[in-house]
C-alpha positions in Angstrom: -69.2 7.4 94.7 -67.1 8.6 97.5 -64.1 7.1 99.5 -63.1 8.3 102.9 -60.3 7.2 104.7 -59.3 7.9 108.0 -55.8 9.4 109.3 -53.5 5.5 109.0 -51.2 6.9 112.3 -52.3 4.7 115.3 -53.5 7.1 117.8 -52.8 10.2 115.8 -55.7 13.5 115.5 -56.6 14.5 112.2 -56.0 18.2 111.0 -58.5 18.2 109.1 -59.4 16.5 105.7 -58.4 16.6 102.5 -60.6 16.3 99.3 -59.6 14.7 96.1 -60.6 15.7 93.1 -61.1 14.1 89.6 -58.7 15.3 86.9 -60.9 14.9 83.9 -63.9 16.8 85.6 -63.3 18.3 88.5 -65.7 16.3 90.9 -64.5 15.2 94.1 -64.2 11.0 94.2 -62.8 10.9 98.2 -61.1 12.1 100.8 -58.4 11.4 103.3 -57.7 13.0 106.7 -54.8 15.0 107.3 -51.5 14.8 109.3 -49.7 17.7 111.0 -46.5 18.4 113.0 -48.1 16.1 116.1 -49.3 13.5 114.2 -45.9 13.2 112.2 -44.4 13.2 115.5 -46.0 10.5 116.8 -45.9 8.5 113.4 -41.7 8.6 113.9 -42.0 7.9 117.8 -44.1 4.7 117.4 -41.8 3.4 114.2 -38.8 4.1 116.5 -40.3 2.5 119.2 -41.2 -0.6 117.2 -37.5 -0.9 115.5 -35.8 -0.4 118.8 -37.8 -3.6 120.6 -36.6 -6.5 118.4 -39.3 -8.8 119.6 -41.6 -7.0 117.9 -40.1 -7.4 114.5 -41.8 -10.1 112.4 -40.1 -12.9 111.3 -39.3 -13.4 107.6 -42.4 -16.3 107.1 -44.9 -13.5 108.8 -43.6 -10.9 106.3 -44.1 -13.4 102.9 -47.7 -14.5 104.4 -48.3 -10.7 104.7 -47.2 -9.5 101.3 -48.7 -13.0 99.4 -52.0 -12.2 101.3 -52.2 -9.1 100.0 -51.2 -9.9 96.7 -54.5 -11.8 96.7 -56.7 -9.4 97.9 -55.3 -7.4 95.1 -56.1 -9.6 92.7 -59.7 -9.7 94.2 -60.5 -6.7 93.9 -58.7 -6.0 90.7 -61.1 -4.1 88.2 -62.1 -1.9 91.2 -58.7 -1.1 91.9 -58.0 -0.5 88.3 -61.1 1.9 87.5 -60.4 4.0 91.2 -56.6 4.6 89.8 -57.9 5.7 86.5 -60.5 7.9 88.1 -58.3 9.5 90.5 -54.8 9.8 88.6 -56.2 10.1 84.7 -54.6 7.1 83.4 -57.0 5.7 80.8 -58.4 2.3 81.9 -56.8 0.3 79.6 -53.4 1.2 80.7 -54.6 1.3 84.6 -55.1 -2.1 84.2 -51.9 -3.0 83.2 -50.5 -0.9 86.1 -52.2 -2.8 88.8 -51.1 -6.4 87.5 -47.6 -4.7 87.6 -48.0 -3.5 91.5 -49.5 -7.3 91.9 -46.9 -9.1 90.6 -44.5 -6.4 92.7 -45.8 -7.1 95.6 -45.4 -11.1 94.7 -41.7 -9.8 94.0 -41.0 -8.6 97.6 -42.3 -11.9 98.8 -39.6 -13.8 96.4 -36.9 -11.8 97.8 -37.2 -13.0 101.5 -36.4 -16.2 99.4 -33.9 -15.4 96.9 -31.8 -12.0 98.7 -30.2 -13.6 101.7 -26.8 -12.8 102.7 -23.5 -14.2 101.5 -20.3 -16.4 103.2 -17.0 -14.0 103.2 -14.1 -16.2 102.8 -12.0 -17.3 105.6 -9.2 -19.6 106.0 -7.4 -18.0 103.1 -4.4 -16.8 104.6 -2.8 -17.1 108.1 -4.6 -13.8 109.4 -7.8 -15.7 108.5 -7.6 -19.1 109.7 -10.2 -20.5 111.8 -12.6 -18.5 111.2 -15.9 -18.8 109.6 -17.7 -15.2 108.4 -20.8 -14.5 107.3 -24.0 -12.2 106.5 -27.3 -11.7 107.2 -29.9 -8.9 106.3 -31.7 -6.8 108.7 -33.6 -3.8 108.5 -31.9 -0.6 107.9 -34.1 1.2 110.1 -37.3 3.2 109.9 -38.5 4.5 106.2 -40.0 7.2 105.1 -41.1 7.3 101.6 -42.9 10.0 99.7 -44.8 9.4 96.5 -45.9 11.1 93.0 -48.8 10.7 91.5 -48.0 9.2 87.8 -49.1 5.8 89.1 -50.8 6.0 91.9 -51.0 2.6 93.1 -47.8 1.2 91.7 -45.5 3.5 93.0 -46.7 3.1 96.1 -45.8 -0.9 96.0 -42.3 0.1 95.2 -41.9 2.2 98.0 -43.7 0.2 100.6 -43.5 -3.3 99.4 -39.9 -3.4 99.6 -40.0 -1.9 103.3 -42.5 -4.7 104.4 -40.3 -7.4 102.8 -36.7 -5.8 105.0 -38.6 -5.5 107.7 -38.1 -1.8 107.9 -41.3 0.5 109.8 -42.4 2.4 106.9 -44.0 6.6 106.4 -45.9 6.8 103.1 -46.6 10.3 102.2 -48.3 9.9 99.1 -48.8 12.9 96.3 -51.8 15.2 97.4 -53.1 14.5 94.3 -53.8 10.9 94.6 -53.4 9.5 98.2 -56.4 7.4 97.3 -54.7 4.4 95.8 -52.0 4.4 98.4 -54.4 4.2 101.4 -56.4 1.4 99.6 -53.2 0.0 99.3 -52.1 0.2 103.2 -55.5 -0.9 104.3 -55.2 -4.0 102.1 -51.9 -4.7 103.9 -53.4 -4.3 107.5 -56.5 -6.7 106.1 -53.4 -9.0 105.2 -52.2 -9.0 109.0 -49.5 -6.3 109.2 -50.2 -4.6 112.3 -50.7 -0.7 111.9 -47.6 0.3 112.9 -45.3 -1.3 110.3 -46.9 1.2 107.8 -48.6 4.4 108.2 -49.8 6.6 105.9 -50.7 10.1 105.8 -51.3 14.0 103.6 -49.2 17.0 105.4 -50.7 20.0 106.1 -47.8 21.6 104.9 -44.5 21.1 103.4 -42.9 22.4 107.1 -44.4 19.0 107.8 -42.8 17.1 104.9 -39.7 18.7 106.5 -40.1 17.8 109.8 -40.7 13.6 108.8 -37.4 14.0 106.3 -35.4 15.4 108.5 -35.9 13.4 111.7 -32.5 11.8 112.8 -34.8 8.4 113.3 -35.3 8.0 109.6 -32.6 6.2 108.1 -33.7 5.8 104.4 -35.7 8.5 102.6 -37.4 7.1 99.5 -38.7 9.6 97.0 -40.2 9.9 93.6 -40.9 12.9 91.9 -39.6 16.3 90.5 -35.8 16.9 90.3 -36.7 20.8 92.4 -38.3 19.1 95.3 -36.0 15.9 95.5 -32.5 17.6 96.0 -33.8 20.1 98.1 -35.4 17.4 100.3 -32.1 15.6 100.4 -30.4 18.7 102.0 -32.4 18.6 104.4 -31.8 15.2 105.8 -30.3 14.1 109.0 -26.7 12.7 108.8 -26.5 8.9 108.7 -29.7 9.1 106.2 -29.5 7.1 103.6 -31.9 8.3 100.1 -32.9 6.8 96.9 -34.0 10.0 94.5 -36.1 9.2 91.1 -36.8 12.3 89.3 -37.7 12.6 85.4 -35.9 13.2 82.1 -36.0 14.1 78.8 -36.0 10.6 77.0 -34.2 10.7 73.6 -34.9 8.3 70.6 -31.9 7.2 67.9 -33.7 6.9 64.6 -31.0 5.5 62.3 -31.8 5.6 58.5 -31.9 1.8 58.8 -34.5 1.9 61.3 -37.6 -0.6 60.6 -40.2 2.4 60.5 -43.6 0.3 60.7 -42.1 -1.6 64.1 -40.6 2.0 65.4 -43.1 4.5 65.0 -46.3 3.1 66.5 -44.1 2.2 70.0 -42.3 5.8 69.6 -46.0 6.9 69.7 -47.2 5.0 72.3 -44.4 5.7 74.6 -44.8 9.7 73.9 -48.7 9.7 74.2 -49.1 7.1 76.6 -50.4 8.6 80.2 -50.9 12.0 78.6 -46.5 12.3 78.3 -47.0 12.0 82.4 -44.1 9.7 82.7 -40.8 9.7 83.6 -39.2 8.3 80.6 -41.7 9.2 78.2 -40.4 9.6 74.8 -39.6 13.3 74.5 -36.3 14.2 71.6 -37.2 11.6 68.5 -33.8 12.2 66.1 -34.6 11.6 62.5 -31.4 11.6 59.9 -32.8 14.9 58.2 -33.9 12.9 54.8 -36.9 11.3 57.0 -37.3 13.7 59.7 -40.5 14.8 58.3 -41.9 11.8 57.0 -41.3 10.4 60.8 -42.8 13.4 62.5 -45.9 13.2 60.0 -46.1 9.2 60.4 -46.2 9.9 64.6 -48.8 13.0 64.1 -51.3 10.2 62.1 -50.7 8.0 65.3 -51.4 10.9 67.7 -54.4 12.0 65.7 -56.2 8.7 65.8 -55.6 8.0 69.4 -59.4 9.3 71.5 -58.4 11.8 74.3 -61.0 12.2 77.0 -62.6 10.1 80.1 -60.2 8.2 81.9 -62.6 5.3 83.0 -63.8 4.8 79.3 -62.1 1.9 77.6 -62.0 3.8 74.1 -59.8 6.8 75.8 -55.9 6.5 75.2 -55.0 9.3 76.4 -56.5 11.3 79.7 -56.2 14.2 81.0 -53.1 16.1 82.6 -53.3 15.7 86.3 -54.1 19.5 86.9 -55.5 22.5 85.0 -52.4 24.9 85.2 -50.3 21.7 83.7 -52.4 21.9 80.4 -51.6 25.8 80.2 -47.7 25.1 80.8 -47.5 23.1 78.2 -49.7 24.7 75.9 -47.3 27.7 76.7 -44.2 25.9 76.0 -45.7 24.3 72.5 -46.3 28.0 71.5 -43.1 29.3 72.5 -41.2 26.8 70.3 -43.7 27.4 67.0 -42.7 30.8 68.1 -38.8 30.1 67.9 -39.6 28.3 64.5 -40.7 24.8 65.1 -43.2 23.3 62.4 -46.2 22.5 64.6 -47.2 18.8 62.9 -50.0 18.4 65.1 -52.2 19.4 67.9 -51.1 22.3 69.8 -53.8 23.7 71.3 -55.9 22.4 74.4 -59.1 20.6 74.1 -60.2 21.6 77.6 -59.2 23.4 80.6 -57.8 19.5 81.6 -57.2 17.6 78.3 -54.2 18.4 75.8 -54.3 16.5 72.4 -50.8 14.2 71.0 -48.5 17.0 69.9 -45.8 17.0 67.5 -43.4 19.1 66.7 -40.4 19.1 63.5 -37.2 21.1 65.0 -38.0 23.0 67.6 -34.9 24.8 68.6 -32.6 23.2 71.1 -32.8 26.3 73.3 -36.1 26.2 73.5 -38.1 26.0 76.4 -39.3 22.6 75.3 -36.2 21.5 74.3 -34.5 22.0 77.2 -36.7 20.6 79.9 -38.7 17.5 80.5 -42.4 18.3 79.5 -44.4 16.0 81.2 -47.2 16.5 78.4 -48.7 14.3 74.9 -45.8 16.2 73.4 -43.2 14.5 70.9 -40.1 17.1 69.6 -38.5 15.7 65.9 -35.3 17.1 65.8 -33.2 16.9 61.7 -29.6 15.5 62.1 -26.6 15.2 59.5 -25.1 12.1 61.5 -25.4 9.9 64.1 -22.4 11.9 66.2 -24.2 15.3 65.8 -27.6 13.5 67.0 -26.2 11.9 70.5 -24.0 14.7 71.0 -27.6 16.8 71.1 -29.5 14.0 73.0 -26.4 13.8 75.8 -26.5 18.0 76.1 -29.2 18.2 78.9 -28.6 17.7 82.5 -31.1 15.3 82.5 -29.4 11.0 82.3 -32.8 8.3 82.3 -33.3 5.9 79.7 -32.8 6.1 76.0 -33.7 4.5 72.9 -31.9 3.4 69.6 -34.1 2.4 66.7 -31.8 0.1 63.5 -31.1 -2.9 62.0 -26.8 -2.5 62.7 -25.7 -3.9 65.8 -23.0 -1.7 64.8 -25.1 1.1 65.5 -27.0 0.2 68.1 -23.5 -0.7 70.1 -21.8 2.7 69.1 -25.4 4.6 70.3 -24.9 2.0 73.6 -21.4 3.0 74.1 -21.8 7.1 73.7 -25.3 7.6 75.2 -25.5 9.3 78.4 -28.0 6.9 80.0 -28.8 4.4 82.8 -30.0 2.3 79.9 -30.6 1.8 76.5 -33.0 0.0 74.7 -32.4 -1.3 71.3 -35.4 -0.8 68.8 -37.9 -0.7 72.1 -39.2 3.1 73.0 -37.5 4.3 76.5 -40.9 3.6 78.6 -40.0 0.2 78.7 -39.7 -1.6 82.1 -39.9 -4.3 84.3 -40.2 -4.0 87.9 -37.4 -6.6 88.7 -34.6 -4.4 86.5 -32.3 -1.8 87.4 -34.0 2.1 87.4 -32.1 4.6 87.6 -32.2 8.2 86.8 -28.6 9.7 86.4 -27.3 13.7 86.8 -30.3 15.3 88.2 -32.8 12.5 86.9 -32.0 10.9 90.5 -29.6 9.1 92.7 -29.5 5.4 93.6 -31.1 2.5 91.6 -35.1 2.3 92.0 -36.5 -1.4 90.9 -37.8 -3.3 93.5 -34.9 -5.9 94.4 -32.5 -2.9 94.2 -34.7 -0.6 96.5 -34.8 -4.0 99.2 -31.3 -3.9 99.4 -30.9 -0.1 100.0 -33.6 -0.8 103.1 -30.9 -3.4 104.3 -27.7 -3.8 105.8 -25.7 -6.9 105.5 -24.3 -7.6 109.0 -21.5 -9.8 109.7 -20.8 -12.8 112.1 -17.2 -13.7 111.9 -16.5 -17.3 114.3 -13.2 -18.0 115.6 -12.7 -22.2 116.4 -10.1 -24.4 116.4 -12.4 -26.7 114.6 -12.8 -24.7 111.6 
């Protein structure tokens, strides 16, 4: 079965039309139509036009009735959601699942916040410059959005990006990855079935990244949202207007504390899970796993047994755990990288070689060298790198060295430790004995150094898509 959408830019001709194509096999499951330079131009002239005439904006109780509506539909049409993201962005079912109660309960989030985020009194009255006054905020829109997308999860993401838009009131441009638009569009067209007129949020594939250019750049944008690779997301930033605001979320290259006190059956099934888990394809997968060099073996053996038993293959199948890598030349990469490092004299524990042109098995590695290729960059990939260390100095000193700053992990039972490896990681944050996938969608996300710029999580993204603006009232009776 096939799903075709049309070109979501009122008025707009399509370019053509793009086909989407499954990552485990190759077949194509739908197809979107495509936006070029016109269309893109007419996307920013109606968002303009609808920001500029205030009488047009919806009011606060149309904006929660939108986003609660669509929560429900959601919820509806849950499994089908669920097995069209697995199909079209290789996420096993199980954890597709889990990915769209997250973007339902996000989009229940931006509802709350038109409820909880309102603005704030400034005091008055406090001095003789200040009397009689009364000063306060409120928050309105910061202006037209445009938000591009990546394809790790397809349908979440997407709620991120838009949800909070909807919620400020902000005219939104979704660009989602070429990859897998489907999700978003289901997404957007669920939102118009809520009652959001089309031209609060349009959605569209470029022809070309000229294109991309153009919508970025456009003085009329005044906050770029983006998620995806570090190369594409500075470089994007350069090219915006001035005045543009951004929020950038890039990836890393998570590290894991193992302290010799470390509870080893409560660590190393969640190290696993967070390594393996989406084929490696996320952000803040666990990547650098440092073992005091007494265990180091032992832990990269334990984490191989874990990787072995875990079923690679169909994404839809509720046995898989771990899919396929979004694209063909992604499985060579890595498989390039993995023999690079046994090269440079890493023990290969496990895996190692592809499966298929699109499926790579859970890899592990014993001391790769830091200057490897693998070492050095974030691999996206079912890959896990042990790395042997003397002390706990030596081991953050080695998992601070890259340019990369996301989340981090310490695994012990010494709040000593676990404070010192809080205190002297390089991190946006740290969990204590929990892998670095962890996350909620109401908490702080940040990537740090080239991981990003700005705080991502959905109340935090709201309040970059507003401005708080003032009302200061001068009476004698105040």
């Amino acid at each position: 079965m096939t799903e075709d959408f049309h070109l979501m830019i009122p008025g707009a001709e399509s370019a053509g039309r793009h086909e989407v194509v499954s990552p485990y096999d190759g077949s194509i499951i739908g197809s979107c139509e495509i936006a070029d330079a016109k269309a893109i131009s007419l996307s920013l002239e109606t968002a303009a036009k609808l920001l500029a005439d205030r009488h047009r904006w919806l009011s606060g109780a149309e904006r929660i009735a939108i986003l609660e509506k669509t929560a429900a539909i959601m919820q509806d049409r849950f499994e089908h959601l669920a097995v069209e993201s697995a199909r079209e962005g290789g996420k096993p079912l199980v954890d597709s699942r889990v990915e769209v109660t997250r973007a339902i309960d996000g989009v229940k989030n931006c509802a709350e916040l038109l409820r909880s985020e309102a603005g704030r009194e400034i005091p008055m009255g406090v001095n003789a410059a200040s009397a009689n006054r009364l000063a306060f905020t409120h928050r309105e829109p910061i202006g037209v959005v445009a938000a591009l997308s990546a394809f790790n999860h397809p349908l979440n993401l997407i709620v991120h990006q838009v949800g909070p838009a909807i919620a400020a009131g902000c005219p939104v441009i979704i660009k989602p990855a070429s990859d897998t638009p489907l999700s978003c569009m289901r997404f957007v067209s669920m939102l118009r079935e809520a009652g959001l007129p089309d031209e609060w949020c349009q959605a569209c594939v470029t022809d070309s990244n000229e294109t991309i250019e153009q919508l970025v750049g456009d003085e009329r944008i005044a906050f770029f949202s983006f998620i995806g690779s570090a190369r594409v997301g500075w470089m994007l930033r350069s090219k915006l207007a001035p005045g543009t605001r951004c929020g950038l979320e890039h990836g890393g290259a998570a590290p894991v504390l193992v302290a010799p006190d470390a509870d080893l059956d409560d660590a190393l099934p969640l190290i696993a899970k967070a390594g393996f888990y989406h084929a490696g394809q996320v952000c803040v997968s666990v990547q650098r796993v440092y073992v005091e060099a007494s265990q180091a073996q032992f832990v990269a053996n334990k984490l191989a047994e874990f990787g072995n038993a875990m079923k690679v293959g169909d994404p839809t199948s509720d046995q898989t755990d771990i899919g396929p890598l979004i694209r063909p030349k992604e499985v060579e990469r890595i498989n390039q990288w993995v023999s690079e490092a046994v090269n440079d004299g890493a023990s290969l524990v496990s895996g190692g070689a592809p499966i298929s042109a699109r499926c790579y098995p859970a890899t592990v590695l014993l001391d790769p060298p830091d200057s490897s290729t693998i070492s050095q960059n974030e691999i996206f990939g079912p890959v896990i790198c042990v790395y042997s260390y003397s002390d706990m100095d030596e081991a953050i000193r080695r998992a601070n060295a890259l340019p990369f700053s996301f989340q981090a992990a310490v695994f012990t039972t010494s709040l000593d430790t676990a404070l010192r490896a809080y205190k002297h990681l390089e991190a946006s944050a740290v969990m204590v004995n929990d892998h670095t996938a962890f996350r909620v969608d109401w908490m702080p996300f940040a990537g740090l150094k080239v991981s990003g710029h700005g705080t991502g999580g959905i109340r935090y993204t709201y309040e970059d898509m507003t401005v708080e603006k003032m009302m200061v009232i001068r009476s004698a009776e105040i």
